[in-house]
C-alpha positions in Angstrom: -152.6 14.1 13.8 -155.4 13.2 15.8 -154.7 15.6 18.8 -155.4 18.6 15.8 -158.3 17.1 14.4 -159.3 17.4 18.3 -158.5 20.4 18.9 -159.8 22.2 15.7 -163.5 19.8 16.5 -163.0 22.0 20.1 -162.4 24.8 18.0 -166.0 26.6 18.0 -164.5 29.3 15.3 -163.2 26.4 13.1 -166.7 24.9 13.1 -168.7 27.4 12.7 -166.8 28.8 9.8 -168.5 26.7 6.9 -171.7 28.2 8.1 -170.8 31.4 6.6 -170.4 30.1 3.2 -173.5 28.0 3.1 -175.7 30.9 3.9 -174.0 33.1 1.4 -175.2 29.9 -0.9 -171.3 29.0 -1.7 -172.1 25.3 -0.1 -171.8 24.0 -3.8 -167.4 25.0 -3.2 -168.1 21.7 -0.5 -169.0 19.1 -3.8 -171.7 17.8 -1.7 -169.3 16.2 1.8 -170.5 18.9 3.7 -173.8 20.2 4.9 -175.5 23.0 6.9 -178.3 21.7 9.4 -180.8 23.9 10.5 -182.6 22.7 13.1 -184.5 23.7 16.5 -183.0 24.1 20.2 -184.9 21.9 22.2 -185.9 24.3 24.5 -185.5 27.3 23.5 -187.3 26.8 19.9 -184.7 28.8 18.3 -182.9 28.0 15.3 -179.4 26.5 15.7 -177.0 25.7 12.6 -174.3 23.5 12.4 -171.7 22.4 9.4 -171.6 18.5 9.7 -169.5 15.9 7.1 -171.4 13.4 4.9 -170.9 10.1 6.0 -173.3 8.6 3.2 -175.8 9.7 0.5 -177.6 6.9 -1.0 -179.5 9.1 -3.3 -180.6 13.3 -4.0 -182.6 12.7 -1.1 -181.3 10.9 1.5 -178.1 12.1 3.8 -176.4 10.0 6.1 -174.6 12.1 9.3 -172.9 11.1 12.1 -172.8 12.4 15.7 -169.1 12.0 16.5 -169.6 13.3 20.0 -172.4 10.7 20.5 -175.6 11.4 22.4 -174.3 15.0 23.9 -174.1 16.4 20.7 -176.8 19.3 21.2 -178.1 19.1 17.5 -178.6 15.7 17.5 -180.5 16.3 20.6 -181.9 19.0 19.0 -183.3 16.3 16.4 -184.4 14.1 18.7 -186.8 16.7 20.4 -188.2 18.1 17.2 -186.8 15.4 13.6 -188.1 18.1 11.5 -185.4 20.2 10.3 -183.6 21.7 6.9 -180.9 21.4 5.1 -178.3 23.3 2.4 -175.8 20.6 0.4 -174.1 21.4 -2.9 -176.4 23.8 -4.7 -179.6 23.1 -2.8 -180.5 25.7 0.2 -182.7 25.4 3.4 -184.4 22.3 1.6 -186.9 20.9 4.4 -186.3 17.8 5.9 -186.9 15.1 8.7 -184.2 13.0 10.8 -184.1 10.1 12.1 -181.4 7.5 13.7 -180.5 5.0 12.3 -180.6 1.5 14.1 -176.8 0.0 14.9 -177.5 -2.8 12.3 -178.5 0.0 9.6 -175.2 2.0 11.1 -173.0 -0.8 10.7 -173.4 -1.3 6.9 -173.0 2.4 6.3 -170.1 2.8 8.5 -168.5 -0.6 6.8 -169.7 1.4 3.3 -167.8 4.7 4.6 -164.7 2.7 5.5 -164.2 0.8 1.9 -164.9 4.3 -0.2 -162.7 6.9 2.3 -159.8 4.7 4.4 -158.1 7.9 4.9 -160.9 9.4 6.0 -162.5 6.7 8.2 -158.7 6.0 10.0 -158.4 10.0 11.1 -162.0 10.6 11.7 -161.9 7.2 14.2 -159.2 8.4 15.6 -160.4 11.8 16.2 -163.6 10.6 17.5 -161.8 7.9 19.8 -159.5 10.8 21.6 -162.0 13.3 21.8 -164.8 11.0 23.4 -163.3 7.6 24.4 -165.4 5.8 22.5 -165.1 3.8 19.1 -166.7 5.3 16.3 -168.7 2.5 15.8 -170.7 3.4 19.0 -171.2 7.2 17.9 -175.2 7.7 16.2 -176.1 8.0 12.5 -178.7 9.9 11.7 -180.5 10.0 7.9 -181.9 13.0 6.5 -184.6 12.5 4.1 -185.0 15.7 1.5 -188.0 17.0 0.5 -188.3 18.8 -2.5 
């Protein structure tokens, strides 16, 4: 199962279909798991999307992602270079926002959090993440997004 997951992750059609949905404001049909990021290329200055899973929301404001192919994920680069960003989930749209990662103890308690209210989830997405990059997904970054209104 994991080898799909892989595979469909590698898939640049696969993720970039969600996309569509969220800027023709149907993100509400994801109950809130997923998200569209908008956020800046690094160099260029252009804006890059991406469809990413929840991995926590602690309240209306707060979103907790992960970067399942660690530091080379460009839009968490992306973040790094320029934190301020926006953000579609459920029925909100392009809401503005600012990023930041989350320090491995901080991770930790929300990855432990993730693992207790998704096991299915947390087994293939660990898996996933360990074929695809090698690594644990313990090791991969969180990042929170805190919503402004």
């Amino acid at each position: 199962m994991a080898d799909l997951g892989v595979k469909l992750l590698r898939a640049r059609w696969f993720v970039r279909a969600p996309i569509w949905a969220f800027r023709v404001r149907l993100g509400f049909l994801f109950g809130g798991r997923l998200l569209l990021l908008e956020h800046r290329g690094r160099t260029s200055g252009q804006p890059r999307y991406v469809a990413l899973e929840t991995v926590d929301r602690p309240d209306a404001d707060t979103v907790v992602i992960a970067s399942g192919f660690g530091e080379t994920s460009q839009w968490y680069r992306n973040l790094l270079a320029e934190p301020r960003c926006r953000v579609s989930i459920g029925a909100r749209y392009q809401v503005p926002a600012s990023a930041r990662t989350l320090d491995p103890a901080a991770a930790e308690v929300v990855l432990d959090a993730y693992r207790t209210r998704h096991p299915k989830a947390y087994r293939k997405l660990s898996g996933i993440i360990e074929e695809a990059t090698g690594r644990g997904i313990d090791t991969v970054p969180l990042v929170e997004l805190s919503l402004r209104s």
